[in-house]
C-alpha positions as CSV (number, residue, x, y, z in Angstrom):
1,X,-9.9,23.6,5.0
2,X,-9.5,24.5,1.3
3,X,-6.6,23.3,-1.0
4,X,-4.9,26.8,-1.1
5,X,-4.6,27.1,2.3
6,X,-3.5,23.3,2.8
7,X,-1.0,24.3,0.1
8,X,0.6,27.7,2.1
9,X,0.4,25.4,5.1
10,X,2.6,22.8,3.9
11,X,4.9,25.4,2.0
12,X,5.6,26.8,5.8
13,X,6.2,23.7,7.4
14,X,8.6,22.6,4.6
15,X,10.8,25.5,4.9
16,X,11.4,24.8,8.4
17,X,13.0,21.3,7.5
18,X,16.7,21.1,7.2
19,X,18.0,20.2,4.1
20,X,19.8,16.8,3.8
21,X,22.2,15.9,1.5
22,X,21.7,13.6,-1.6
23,X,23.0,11.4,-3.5
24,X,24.6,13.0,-6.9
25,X,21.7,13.5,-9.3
26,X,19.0,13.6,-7.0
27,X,17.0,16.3,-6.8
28,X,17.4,19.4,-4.0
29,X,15.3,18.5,-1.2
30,X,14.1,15.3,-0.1
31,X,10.7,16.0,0.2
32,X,10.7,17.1,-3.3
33,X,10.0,14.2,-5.6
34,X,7.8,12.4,-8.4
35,X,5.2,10.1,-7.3
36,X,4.2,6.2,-8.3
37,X,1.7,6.2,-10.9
38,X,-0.2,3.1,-9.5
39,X,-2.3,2.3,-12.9
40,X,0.3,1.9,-14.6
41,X,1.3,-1.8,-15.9
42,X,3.3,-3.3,-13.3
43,X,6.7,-5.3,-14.7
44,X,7.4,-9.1,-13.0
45,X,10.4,-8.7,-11.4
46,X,10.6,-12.4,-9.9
47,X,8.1,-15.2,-9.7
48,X,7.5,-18.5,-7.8
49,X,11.0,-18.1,-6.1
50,X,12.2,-20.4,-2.9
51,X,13.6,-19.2,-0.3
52,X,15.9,-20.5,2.5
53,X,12.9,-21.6,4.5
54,X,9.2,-22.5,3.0
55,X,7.4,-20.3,5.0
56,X,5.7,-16.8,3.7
57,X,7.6,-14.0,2.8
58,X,7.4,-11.2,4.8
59,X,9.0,-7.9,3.3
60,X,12.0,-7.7,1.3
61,X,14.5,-5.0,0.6
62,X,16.9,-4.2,-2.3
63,X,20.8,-4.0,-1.9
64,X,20.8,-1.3,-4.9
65,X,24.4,-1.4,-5.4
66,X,25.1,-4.8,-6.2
67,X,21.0,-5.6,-7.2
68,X,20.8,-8.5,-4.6
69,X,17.1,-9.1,-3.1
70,X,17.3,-9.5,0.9
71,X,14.0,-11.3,2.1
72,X,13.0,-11.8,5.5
73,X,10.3,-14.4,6.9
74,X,9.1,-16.3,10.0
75,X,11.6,-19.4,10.9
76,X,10.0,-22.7,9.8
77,X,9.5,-25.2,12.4
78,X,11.6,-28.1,13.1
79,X,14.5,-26.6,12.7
80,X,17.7,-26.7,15.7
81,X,20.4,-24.3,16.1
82,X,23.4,-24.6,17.6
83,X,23.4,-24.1,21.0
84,X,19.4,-24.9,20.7
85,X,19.1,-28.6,22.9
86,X,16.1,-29.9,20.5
87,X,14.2,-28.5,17.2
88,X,11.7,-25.9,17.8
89,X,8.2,-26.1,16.7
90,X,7.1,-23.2,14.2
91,X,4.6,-21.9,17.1
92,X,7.8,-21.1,19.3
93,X,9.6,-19.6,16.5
94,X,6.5,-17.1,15.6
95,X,5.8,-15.9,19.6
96,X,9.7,-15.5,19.9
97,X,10.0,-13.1,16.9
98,X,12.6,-15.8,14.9
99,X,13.6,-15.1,11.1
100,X,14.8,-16.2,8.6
101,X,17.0,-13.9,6.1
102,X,17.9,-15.1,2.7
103,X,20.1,-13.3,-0.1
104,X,18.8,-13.5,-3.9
105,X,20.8,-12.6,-6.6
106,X,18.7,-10.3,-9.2
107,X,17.5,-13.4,-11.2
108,X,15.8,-14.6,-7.5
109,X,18.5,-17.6,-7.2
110,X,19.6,-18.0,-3.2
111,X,23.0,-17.1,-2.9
112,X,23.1,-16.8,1.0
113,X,21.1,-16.7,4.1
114,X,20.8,-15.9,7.9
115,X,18.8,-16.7,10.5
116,X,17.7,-13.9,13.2
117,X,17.0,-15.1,16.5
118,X,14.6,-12.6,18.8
119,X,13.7,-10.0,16.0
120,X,10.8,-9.7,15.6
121,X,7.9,-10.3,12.7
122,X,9.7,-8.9,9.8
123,X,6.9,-6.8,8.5
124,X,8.8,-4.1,6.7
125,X,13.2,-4.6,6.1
126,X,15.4,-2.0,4.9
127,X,19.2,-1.9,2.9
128,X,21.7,-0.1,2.9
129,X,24.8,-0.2,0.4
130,X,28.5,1.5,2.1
131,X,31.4,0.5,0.7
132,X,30.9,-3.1,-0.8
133,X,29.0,-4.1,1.8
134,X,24.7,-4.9,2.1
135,X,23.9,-3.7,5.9
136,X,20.7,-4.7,7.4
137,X,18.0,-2.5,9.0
138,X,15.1,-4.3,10.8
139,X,13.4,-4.5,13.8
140,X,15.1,-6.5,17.1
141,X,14.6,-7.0,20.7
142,X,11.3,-8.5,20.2
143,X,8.8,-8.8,22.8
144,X,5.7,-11.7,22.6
145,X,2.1,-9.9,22.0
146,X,-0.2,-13.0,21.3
147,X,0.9,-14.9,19.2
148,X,3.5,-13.5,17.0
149,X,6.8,-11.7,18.3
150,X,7.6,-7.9,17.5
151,X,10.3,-5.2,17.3
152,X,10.6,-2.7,20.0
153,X,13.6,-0.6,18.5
154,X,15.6,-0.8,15.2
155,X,18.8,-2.6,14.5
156,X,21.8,-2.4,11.8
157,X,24.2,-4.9,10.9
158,X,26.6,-6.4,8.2
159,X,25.2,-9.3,6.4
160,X,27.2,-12.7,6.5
161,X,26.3,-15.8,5.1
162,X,25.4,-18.6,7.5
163,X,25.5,-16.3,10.6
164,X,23.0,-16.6,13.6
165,X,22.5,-13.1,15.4
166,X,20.3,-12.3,18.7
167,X,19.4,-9.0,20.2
168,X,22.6,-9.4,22.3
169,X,25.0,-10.4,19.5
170,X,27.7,-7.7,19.0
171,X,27.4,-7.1,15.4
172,X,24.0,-5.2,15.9
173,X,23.5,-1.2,16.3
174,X,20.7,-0.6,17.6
175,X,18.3,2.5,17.3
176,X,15.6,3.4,19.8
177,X,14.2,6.8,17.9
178,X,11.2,6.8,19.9
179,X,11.1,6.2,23.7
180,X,8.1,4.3,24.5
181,X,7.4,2.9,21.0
182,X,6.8,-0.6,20.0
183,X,6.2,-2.6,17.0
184,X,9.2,-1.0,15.2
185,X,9.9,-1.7,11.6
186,X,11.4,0.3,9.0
187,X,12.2,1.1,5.7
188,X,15.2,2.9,3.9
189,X,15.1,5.4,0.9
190,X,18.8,5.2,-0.8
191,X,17.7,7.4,-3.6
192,X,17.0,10.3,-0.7
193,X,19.0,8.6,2.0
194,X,16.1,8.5,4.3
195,X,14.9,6.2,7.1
196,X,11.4,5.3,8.0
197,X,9.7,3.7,10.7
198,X,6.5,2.6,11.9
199,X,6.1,2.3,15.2
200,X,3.0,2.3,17.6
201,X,2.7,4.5,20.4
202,X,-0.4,5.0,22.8
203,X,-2.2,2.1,21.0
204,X,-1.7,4.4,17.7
205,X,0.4,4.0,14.1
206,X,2.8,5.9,13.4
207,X,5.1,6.9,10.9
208,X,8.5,9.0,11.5
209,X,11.3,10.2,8.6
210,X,14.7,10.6,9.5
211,X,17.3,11.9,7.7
212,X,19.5,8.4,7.6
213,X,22.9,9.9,8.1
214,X,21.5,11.5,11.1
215,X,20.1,8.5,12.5
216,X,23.9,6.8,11.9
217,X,25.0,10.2,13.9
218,X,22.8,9.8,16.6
219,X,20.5,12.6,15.9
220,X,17.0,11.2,16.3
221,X,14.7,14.7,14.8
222,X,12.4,13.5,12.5
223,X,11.7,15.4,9.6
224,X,8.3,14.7,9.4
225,X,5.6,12.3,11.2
226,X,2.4,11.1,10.5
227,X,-0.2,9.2,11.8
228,X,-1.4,6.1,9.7
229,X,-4.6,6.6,7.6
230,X,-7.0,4.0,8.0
231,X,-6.0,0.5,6.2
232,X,-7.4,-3.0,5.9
233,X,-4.7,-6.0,7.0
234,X,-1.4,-4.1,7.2
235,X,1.2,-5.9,5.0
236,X,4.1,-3.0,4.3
237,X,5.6,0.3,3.6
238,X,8.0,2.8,1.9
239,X,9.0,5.7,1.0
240,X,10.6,7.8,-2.0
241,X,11.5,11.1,-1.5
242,X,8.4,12.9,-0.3
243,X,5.9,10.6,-0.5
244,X,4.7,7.0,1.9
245,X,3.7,4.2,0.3
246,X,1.5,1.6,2.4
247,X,0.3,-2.0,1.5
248,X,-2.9,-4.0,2.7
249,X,-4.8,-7.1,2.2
250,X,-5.4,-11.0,2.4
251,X,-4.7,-14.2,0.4
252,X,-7.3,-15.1,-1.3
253,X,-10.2,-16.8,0.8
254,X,-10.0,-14.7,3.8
255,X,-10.7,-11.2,5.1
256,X,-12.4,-10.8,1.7
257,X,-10.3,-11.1,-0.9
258,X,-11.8,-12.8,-3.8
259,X,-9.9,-14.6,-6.6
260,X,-8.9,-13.2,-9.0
261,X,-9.2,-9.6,-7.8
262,X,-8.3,-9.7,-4.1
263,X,-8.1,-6.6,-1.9
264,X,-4.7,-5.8,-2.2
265,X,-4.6,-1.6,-2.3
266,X,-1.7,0.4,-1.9
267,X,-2.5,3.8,-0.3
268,X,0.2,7.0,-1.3
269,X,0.4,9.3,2.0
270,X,2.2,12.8,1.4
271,X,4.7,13.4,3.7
272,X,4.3,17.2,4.1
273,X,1.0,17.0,5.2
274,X,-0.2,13.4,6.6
275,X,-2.7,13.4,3.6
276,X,-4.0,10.5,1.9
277,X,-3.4,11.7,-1.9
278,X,-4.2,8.2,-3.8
279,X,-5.3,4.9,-3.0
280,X,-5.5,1.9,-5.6
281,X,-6.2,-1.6,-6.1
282,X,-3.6,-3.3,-7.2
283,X,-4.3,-6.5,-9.9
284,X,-0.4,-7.6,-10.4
285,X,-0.3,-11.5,-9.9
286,X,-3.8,-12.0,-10.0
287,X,-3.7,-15.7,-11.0
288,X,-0.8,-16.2,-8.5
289,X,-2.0,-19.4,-6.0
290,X,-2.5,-18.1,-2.8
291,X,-1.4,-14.4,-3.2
292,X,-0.7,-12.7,-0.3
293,X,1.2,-9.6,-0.2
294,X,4.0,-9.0,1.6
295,X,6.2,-5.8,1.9
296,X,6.8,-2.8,0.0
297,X,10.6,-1.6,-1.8
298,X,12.3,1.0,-3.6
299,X,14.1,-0.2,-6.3
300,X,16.8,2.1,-8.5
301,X,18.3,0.2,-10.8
302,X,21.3,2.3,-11.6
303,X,22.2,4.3,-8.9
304,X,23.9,7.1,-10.7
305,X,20.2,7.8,-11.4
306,X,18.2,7.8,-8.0
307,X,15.0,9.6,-10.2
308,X,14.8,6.5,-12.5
309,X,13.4,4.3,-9.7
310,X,10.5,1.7,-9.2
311,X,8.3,1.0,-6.3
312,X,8.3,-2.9,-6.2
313,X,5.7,-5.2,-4.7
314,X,5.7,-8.8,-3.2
315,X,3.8,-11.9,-2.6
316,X,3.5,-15.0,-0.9
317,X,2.6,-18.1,-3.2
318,X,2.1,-21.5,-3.1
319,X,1.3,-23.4,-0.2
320,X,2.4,-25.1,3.2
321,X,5.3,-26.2,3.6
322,X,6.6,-25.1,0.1
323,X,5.7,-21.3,0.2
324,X,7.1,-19.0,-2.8
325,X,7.9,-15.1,-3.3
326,X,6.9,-13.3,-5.9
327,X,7.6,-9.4,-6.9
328,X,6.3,-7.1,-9.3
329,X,7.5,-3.0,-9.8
330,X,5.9,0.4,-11.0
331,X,8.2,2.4,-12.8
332,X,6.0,5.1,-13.8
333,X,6.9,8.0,-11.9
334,X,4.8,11.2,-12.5
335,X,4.3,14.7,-10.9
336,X,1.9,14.5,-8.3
337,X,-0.7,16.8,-9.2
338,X,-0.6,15.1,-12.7
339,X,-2.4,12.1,-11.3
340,X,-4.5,14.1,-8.8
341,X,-5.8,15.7,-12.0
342,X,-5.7,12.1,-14.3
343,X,-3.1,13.9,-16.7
344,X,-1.7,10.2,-17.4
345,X,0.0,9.1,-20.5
């Protein structure tokens, strides 16, 4: 199939989308939008930063309004909460799908935490800023595969220091957009108020967009879905505007990764067509100990100018039982086609 006709193909399919609203400033249609420039020198946003518990970071999410960091990662062991008759061995914790959720001011210092009971395994969180207040999307009502605990619908709720939720708590909304889909995680686009999640159905990845208002309405139609390109160890995702951003690789020592270049990539999926458009390796925190990554954000900085954002990446650092986050951002946004062609600055 030649360009031109991929090209006419995804013009018609595009016009068939409904046209969601946007934030002021942003451009017209949400799949319309500059891509990441992934050569580009990447900018350390934090670096060696504890969080609530020592364990590795998982993914992390910006509250854009306020510039908080929201991190989520496996409960450490050892630890008893109320109503819990003894401490629970990290094992437990892992197979029941237990988190732990910390709050980071923009300089990385903990200013507040949570701990998820029954979530899942935290691979991809999203935020989302209304009215003064940071809600939570992640995954919830996790069910054990092996040994690690995972999502099997979406969930939305308030964040407030010190507070313990399960699936059954009534602060949670909950979101099933796809019946019969497990391994749910997702990701939110303030800059084009868009939702995505991951989900596996039939033994296959996934990836459906949603308009976010609509998923808040009840009004599951995805705008688009695709079907996840082939990746090495599957560590994250996002999107911005119309194009999905994936993570992969190891720490160092293991599945290949070599120091100091590793096999961290991030691949760059366009949204209008399923098609794999860039993949690089990405060098940021190469003499990072340990350096694993961990999740994928959109950062915007000023939110009165949702086109001025970066694509931020993280890290796990350190080791047991003393773990450490770590994330770096693109801000390089270009037009697509002038990166498919090299036209860089």
């Amino acid at each position: 199939m030649n360009r031109l006709f991929k090209a006419a193909v995804g013009a018609a399919l595009l016009s068939l989308l409904p046209i969601v609203p946007l934030a002021a400033g942003a451009e017209k249609s949400p799949l319309h939008s500059k891509m990441f420039d992934l050569t580009a020198p990447v900018k350390e946003l934090i670096r060696d930063t504890a969080l609530h518990n020592g364990t590795v970071l998982q993914s992390f999410a910006f509250d854009n309004a306020s510039g908080d960091i929201y991190t989520v990662q496996l409960m450490a062991g050892g630890q008893q909460l109320p109503g819990e008759p003894a401490p629970v061995s990290g094992a437990t914790r892992a197979q029941n799908g237990d988190l732990a959720l910390t709050r980071l001011d923009r300089e990385g210092r903990e200013i507040g935490y949570m701990f998820l009971k029954g979530f899942g395994h935290g691979v991809q969180i999203g935020v989302e800023s209304s009215n003064g207040t940071a809600y939570l999307w992640t995954e919830t009502d996790s069910v054990a595969e092996g040994k690690d605990g995972w999502g099997t619908q979406l969930t939305r709720f308030a964040f407030e220091n010190g507070k313990v939720l399960t699936p059954d708590s009534p602060e949670l909304t909950k979101f099933r957009l796809i019946e019969g889909a497990d391994r749910t995680t997702v990701n939110i686009d303030a800059a084009h108020d868009l939702l995505t999640m991951r989900y596996r159905k039939d033994g296959a990845f996934r990836f459906a967009l949603y308009a976010l208002n609509d998923v808040k309405n009840g009004s599951y139609t995805p705008l688009a879905d695709v079907a996840q390109p082939p990746v090495g160890t599957f560590q994250g995702f996002a999107t911005y505007g119309g194009y999905l951003y994936l993570l992969e690789g190891n720490s160092y020592g293991s599945g290949g990764s070599v120091e100091p270049i590793g096999n961290t990539h991030i691949t760059v999926v366009d949204w209008k067509t399923g098609e794999v458009l860039d993949k690089q390796l990405i060098r940021a925190g190469s003499d990072l100990s340990f350096r694993e990554p961990e999740g994928l954000a959109i950062r915007v900085p000023d939110m009165r100018h949702p086109q001025k954002a970066e694509l931020a990446v993280g890290f796990a650092s350190d080791f047991t039982p003393n773990r450490l986050a770590n994330i770096f951002t693109f801000d390089r946004l270009l037009p697509a086609q002038a990166i498919l062609n090299g036209h860089r600055p």
